[in-house]
N, CA, C and O atoms as a CHARMM CRD file, in Angstrom:
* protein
*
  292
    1    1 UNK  N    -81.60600 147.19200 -55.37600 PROA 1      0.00000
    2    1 UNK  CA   -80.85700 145.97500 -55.64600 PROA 1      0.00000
    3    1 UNK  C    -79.79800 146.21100 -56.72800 PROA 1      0.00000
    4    1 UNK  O    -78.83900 145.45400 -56.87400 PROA 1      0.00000
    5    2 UNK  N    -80.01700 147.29800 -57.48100 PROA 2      0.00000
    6    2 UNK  CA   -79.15500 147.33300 -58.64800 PROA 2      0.00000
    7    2 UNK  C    -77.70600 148.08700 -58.28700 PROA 2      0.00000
    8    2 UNK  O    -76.53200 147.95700 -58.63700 PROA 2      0.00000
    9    3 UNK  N    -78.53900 149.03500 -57.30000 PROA 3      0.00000
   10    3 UNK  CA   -77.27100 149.62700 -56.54500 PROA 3      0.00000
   11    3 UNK  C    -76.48600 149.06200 -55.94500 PROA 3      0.00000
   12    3 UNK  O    -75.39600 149.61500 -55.79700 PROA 3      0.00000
   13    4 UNK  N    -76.76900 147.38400 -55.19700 PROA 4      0.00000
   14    4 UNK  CA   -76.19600 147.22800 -54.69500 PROA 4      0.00000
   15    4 UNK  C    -75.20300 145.84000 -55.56000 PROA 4      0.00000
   16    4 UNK  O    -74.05200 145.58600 -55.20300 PROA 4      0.00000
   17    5 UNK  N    -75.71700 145.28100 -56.39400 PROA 5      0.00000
   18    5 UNK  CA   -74.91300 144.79000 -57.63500 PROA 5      0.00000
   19    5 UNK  C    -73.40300 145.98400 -58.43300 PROA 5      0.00000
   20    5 UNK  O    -72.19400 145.84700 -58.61900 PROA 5      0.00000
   21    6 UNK  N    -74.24200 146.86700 -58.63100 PROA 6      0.00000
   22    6 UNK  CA   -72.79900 148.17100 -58.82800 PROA 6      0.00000
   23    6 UNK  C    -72.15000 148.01200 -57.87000 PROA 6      0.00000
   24    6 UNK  O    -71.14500 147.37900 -58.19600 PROA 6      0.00000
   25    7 UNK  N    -72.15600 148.27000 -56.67400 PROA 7      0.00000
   26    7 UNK  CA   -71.05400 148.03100 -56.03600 PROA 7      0.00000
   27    7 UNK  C    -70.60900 147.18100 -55.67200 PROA 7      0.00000
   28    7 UNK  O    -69.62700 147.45500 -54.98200 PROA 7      0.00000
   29    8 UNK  N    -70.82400 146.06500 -55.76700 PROA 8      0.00000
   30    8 UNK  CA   -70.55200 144.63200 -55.23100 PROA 8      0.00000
   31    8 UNK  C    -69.27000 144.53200 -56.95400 PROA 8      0.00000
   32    8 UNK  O    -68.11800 144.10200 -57.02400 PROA 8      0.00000
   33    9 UNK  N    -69.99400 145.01600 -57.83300 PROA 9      0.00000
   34    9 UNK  CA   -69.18200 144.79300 -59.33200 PROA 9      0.00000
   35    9 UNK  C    -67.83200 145.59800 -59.05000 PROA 9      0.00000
   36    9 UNK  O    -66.68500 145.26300 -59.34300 PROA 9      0.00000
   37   10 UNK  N    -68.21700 146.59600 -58.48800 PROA 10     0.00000
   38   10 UNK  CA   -66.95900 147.94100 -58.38800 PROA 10     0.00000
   39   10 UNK  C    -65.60800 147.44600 -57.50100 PROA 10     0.00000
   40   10 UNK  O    -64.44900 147.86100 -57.52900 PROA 10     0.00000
   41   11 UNK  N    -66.20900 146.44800 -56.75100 PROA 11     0.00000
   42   11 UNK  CA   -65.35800 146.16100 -55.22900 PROA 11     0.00000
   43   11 UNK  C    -64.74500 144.61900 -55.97500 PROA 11     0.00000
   44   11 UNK  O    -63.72700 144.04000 -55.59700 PROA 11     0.00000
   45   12 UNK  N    -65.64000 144.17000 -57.09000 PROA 12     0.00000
   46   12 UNK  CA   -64.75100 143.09600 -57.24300 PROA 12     0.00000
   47   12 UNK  C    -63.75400 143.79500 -57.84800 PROA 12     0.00000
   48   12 UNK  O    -62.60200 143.68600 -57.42900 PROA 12     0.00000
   49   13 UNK  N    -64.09400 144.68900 -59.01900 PROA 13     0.00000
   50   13 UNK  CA   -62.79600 145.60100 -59.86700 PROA 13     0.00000
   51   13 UNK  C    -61.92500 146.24700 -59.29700 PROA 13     0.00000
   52   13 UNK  O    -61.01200 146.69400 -59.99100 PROA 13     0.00000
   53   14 UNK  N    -61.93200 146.49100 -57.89800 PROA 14     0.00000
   54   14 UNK  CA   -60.94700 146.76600 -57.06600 PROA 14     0.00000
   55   14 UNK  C    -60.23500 145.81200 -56.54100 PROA 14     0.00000
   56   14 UNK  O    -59.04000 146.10600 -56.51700 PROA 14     0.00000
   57   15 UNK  N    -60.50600 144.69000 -56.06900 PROA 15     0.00000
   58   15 UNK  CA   -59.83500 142.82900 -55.33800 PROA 15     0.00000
   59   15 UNK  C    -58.95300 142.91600 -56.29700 PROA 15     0.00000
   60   15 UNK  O    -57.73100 142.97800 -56.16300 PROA 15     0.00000
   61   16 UNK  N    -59.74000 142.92200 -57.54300 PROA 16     0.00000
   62   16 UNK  CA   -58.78600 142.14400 -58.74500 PROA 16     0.00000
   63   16 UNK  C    -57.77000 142.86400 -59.00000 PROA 16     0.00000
   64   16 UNK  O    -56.68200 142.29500 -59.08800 PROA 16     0.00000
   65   17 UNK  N    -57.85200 144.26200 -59.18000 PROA 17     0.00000
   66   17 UNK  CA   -56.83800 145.24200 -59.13700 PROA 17     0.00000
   67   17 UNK  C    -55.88200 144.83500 -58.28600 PROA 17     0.00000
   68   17 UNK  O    -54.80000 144.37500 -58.65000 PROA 17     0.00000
   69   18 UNK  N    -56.14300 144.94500 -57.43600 PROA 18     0.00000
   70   18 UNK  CA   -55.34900 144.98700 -55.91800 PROA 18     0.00000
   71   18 UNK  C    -54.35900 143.62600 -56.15800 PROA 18     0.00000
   72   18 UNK  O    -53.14800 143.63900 -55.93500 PROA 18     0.00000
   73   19 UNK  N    -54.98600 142.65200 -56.57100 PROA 19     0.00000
   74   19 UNK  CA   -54.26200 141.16000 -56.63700 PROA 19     0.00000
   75   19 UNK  C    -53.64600 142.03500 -57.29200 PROA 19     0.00000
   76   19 UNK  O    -53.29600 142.99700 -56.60800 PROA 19     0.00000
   77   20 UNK  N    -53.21900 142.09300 -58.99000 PROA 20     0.00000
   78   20 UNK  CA   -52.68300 142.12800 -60.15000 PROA 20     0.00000
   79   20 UNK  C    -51.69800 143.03800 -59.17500 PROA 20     0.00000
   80   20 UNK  O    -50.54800 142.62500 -59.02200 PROA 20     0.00000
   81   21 UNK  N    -52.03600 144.06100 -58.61800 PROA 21     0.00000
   82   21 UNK  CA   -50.80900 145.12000 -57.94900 PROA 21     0.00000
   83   21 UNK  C    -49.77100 143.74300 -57.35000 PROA 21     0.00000
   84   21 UNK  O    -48.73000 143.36500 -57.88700 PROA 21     0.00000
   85   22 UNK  N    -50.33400 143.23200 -56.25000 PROA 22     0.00000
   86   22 UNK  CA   -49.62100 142.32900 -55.33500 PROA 22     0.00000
   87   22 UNK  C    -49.24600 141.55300 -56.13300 PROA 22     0.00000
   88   22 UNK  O    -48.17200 141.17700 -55.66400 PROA 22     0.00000
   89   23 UNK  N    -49.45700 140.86300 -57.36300 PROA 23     0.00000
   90   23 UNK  CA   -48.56200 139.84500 -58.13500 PROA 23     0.00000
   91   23 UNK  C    -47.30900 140.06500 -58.64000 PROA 23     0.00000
   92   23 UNK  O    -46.27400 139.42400 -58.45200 PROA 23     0.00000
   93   24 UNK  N    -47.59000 141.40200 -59.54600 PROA 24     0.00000
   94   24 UNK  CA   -46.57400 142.29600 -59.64100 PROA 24     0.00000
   95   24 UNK  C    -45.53600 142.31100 -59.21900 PROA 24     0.00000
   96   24 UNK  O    -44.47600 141.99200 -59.75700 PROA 24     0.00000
   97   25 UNK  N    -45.79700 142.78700 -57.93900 PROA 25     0.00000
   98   25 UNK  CA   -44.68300 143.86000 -57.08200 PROA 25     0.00000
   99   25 UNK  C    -43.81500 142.55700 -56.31300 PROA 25     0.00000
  100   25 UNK  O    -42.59700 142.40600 -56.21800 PROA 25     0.00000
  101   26 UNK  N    -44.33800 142.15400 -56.07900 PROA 26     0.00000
  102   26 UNK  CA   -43.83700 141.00300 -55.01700 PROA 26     0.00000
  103   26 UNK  C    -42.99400 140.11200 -55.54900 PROA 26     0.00000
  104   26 UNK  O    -42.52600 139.37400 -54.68200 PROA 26     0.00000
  105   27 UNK  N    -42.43500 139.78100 -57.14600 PROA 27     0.00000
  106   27 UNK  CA   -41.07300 139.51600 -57.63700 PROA 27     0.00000
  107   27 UNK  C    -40.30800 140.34600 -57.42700 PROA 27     0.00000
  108   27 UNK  O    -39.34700 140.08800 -56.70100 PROA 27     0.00000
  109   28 UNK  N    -40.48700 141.75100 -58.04300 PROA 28     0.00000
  110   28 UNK  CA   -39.81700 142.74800 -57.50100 PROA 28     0.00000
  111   28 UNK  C    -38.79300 143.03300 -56.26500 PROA 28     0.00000
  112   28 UNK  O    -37.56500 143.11300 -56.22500 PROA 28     0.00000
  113   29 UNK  N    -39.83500 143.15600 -55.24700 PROA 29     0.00000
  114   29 UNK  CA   -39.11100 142.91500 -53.87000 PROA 29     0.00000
  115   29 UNK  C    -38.55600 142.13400 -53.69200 PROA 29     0.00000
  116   29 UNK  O    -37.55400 142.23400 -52.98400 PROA 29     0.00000
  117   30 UNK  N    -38.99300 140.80100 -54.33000 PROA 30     0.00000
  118   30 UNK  CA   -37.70400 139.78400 -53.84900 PROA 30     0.00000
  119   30 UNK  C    -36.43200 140.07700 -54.53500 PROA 30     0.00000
  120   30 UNK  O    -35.33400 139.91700 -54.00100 PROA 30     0.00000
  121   31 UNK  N    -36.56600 140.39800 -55.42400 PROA 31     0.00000
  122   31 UNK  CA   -34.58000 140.81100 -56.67700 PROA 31     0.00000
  123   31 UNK  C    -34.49700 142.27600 -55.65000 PROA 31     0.00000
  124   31 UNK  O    -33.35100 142.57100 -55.31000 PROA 31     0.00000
  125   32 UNK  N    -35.15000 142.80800 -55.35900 PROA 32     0.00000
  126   32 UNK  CA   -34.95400 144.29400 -54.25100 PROA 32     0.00000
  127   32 UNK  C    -33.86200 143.43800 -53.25500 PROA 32     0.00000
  128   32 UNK  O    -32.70300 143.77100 -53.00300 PROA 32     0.00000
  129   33 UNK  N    -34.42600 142.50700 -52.87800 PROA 33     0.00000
  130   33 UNK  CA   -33.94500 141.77000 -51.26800 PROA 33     0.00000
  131   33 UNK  C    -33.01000 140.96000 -51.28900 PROA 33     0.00000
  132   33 UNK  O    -32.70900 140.26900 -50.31500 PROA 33     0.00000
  133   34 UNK  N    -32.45400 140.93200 -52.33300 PROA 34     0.00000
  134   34 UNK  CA   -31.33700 139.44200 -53.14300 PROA 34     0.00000
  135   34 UNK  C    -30.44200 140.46700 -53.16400 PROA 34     0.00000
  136   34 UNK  O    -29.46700 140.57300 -52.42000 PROA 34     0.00000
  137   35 UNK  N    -30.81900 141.31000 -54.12200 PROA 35     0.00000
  138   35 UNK  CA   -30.29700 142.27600 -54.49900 PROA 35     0.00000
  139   35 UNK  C    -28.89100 143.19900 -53.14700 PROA 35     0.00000
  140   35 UNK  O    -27.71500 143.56000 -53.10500 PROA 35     0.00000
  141   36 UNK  N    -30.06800 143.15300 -52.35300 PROA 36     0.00000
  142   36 UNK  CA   -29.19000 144.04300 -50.93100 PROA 36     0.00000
  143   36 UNK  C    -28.36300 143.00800 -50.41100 PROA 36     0.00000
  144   36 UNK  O    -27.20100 143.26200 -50.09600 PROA 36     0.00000
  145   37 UNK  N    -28.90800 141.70900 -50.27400 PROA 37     0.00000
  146   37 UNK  CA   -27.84100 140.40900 -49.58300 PROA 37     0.00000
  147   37 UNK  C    -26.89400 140.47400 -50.21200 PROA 37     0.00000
  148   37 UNK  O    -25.92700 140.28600 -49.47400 PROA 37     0.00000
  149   38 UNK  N    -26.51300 140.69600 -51.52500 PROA 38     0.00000
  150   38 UNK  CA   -25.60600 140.10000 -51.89200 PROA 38     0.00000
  151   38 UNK  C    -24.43600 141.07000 -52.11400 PROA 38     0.00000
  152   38 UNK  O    -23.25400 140.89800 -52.41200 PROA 38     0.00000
  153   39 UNK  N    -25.42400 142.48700 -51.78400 PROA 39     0.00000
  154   39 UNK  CA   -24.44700 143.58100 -51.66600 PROA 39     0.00000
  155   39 UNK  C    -23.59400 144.02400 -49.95100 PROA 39     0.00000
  156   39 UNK  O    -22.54400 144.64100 -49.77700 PROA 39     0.00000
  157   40 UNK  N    -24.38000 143.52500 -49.09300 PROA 40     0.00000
  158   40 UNK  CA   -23.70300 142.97300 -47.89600 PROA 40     0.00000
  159   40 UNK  C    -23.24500 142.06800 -47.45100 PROA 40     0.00000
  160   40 UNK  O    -23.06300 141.79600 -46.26400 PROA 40     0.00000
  161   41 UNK  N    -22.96200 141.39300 -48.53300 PROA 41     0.00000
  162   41 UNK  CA   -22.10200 139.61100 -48.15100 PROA 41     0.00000
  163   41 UNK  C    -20.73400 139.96100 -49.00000 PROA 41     0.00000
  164   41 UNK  O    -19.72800 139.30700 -48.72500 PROA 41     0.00000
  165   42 UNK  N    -20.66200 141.01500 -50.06700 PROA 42     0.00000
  166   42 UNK  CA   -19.70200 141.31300 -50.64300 PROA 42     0.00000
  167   42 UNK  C    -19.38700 142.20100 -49.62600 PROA 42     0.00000
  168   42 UNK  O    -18.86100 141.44200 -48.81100 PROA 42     0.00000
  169   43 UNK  N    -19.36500 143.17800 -49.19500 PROA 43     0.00000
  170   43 UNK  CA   -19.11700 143.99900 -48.27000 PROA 43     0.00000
  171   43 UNK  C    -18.71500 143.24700 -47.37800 PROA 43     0.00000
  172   43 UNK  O    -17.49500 143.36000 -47.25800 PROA 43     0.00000
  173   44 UNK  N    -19.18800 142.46900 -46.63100 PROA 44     0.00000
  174   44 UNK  CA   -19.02500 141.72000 -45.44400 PROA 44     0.00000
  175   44 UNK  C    -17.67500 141.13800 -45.71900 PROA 44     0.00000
  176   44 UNK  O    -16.80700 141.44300 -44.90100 PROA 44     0.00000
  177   45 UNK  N    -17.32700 140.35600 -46.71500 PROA 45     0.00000
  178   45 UNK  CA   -15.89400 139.60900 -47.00200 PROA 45     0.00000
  179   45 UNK  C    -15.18900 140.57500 -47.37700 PROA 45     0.00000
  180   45 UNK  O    -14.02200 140.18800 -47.31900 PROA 45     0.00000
  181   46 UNK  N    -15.25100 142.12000 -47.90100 PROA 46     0.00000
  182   46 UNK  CA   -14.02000 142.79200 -48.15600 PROA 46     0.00000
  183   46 UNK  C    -13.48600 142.96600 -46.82800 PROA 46     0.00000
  184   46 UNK  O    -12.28900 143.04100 -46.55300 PROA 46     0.00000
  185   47 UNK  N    -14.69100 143.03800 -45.82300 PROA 47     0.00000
  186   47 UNK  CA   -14.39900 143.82100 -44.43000 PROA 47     0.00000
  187   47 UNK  C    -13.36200 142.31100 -43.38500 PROA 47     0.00000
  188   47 UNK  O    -13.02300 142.33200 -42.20200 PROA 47     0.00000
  189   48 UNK  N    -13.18600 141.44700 -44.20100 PROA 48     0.00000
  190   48 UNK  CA   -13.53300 140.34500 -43.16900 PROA 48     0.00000
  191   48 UNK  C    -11.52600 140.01800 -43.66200 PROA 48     0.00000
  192   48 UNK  O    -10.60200 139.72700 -42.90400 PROA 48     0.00000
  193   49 UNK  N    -11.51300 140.24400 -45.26200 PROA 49     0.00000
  194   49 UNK  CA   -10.12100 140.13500 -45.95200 PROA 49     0.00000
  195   49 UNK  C     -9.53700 141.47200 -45.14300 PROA 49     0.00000
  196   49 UNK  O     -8.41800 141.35500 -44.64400 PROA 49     0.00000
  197   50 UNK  N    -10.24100 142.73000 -44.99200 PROA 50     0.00000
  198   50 UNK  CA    -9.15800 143.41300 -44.35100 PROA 50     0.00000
  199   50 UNK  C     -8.89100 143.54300 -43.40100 PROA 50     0.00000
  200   50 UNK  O     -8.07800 144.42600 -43.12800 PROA 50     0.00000
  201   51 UNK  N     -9.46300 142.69400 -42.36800 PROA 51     0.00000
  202   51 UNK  CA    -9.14800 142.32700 -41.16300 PROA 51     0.00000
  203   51 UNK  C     -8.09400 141.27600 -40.82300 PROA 51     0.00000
  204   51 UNK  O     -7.37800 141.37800 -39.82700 PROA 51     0.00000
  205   52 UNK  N     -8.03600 140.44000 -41.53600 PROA 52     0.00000
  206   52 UNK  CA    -6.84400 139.16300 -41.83200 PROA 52     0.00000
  207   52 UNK  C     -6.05100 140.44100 -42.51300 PROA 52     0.00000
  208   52 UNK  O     -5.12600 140.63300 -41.72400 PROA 52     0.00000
  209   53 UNK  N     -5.97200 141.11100 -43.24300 PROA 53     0.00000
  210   53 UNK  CA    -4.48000 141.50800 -43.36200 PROA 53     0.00000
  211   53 UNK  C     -3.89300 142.55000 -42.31600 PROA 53     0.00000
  212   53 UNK  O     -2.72800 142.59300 -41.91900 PROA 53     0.00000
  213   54 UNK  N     -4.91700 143.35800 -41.96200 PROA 54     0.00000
  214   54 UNK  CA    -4.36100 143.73800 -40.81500 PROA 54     0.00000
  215   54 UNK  C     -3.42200 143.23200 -39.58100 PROA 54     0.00000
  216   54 UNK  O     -2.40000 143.71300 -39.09100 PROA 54     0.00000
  217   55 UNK  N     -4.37500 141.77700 -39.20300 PROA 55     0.00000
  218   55 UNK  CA    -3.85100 140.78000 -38.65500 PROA 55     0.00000
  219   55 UNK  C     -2.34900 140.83800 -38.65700 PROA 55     0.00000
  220   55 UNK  O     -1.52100 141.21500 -37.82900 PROA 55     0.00000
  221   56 UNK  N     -2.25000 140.13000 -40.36700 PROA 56     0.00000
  222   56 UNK  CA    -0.96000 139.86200 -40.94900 PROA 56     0.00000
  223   56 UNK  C      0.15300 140.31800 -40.70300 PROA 56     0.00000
  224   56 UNK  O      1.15700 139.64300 -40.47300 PROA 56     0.00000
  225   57 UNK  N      0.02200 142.41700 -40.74500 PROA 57     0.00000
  226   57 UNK  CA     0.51400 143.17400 -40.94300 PROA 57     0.00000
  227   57 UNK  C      0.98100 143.40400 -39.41100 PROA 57     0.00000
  228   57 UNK  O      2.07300 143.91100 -39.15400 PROA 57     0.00000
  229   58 UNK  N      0.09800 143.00500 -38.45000 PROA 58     0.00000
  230   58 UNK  CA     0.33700 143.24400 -37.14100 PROA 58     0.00000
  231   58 UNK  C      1.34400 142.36200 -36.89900 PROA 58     0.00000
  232   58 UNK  O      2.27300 142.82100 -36.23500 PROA 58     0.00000
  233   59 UNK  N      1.41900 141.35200 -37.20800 PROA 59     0.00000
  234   59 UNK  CA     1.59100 139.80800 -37.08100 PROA 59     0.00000
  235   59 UNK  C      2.99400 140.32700 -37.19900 PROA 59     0.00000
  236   59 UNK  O      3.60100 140.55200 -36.15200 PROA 59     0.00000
  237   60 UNK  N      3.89100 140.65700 -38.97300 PROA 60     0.00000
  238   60 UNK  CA     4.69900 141.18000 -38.88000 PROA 60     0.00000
  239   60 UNK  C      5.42700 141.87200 -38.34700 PROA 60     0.00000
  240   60 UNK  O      6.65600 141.86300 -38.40200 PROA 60     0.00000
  241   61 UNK  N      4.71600 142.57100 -37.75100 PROA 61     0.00000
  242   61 UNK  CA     5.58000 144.26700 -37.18700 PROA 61     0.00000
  243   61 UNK  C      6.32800 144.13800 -35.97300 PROA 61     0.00000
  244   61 UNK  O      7.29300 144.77000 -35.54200 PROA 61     0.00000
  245   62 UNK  N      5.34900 142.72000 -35.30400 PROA 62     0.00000
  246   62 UNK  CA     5.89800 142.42300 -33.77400 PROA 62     0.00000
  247   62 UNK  C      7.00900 141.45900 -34.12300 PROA 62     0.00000
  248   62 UNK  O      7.79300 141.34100 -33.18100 PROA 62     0.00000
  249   63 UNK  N      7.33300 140.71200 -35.21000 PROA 63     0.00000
  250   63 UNK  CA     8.21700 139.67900 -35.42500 PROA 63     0.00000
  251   63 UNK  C      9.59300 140.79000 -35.44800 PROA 63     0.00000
  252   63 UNK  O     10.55500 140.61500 -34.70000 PROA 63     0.00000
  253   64 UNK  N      9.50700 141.91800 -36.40900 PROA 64     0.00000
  254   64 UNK  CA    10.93700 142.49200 -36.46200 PROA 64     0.00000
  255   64 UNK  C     11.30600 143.12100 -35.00500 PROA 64     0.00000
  256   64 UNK  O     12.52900 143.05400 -34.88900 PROA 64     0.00000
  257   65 UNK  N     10.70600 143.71500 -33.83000 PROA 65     0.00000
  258   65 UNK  CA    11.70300 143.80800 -32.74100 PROA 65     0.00000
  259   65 UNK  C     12.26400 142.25700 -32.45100 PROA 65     0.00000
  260   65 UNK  O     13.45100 141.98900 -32.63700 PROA 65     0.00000
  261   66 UNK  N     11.20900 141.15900 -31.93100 PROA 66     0.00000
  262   66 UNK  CA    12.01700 140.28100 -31.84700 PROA 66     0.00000
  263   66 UNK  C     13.56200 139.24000 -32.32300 PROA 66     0.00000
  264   66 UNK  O     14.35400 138.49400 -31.74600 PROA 66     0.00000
  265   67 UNK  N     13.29300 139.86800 -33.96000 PROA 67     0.00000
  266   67 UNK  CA    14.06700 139.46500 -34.63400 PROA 67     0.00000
  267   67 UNK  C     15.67000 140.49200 -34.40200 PROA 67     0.00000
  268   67 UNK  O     16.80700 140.18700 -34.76000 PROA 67     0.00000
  269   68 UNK  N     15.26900 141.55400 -33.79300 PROA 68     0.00000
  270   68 UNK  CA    16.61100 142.29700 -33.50400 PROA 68     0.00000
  271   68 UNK  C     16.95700 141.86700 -32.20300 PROA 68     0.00000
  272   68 UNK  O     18.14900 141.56800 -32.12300 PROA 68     0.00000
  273   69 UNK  N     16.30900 141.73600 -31.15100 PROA 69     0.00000
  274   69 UNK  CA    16.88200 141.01500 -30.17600 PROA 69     0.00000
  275   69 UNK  C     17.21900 139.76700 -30.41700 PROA 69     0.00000
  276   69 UNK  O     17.84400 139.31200 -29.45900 PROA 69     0.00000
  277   70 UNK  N     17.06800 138.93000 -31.36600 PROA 70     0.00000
  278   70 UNK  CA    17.74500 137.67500 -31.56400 PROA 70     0.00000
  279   70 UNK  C     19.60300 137.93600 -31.69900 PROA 70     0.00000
  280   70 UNK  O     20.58700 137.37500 -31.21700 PROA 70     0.00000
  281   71 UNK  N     19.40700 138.92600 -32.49000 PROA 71     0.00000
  282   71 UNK  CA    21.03600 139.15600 -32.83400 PROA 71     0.00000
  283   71 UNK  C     21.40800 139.83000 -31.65300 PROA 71     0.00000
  284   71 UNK  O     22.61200 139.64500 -31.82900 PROA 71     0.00000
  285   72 UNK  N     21.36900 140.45700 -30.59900 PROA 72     0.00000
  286   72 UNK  CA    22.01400 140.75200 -29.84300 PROA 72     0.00000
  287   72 UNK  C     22.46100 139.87600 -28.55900 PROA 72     0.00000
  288   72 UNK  O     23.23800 140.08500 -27.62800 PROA 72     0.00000
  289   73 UNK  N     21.37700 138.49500 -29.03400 PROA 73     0.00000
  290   73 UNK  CA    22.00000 137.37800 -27.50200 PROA 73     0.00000
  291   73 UNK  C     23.32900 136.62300 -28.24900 PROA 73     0.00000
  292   73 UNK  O     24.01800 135.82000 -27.61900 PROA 73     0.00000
């Protein structure tokens, strides 16, 4: 019976461990996981601004032939 009190004691000192690990860690991961969003939402809008200027730039490039055939009608 005593043996089996030791281990019943040992296995709680392990649960409890185990919680205290999982209490821990698990703020952690969340600033881990914030952390990455917010580094792909910045990413995401540089990618998103250099697509509108591309746009832009396209936008331009086709206006100047037209604009030379204006002067020749």
């Amino acid at each position: 019976m005593a043996k089996l009190d030791s281990l019943q004691k040992r296995l709680d000192l392990a649960e409890e461990a185990s919680k205290g690990l999982i209490d821990s860690t698990t703020p952690g991961f969340g600033k881990l996981v914030d952390a990455d969003m917010e580094t792909v939402s910045t990413r995401m809008k540089a990618l998103q601004t250099q697509q509108q200027l591309a746009i832009q730039a396209l936008n331009i490039a086709n206006q100047a032939p037209q604009a030379m055939l204006q002067l020749f009608r």
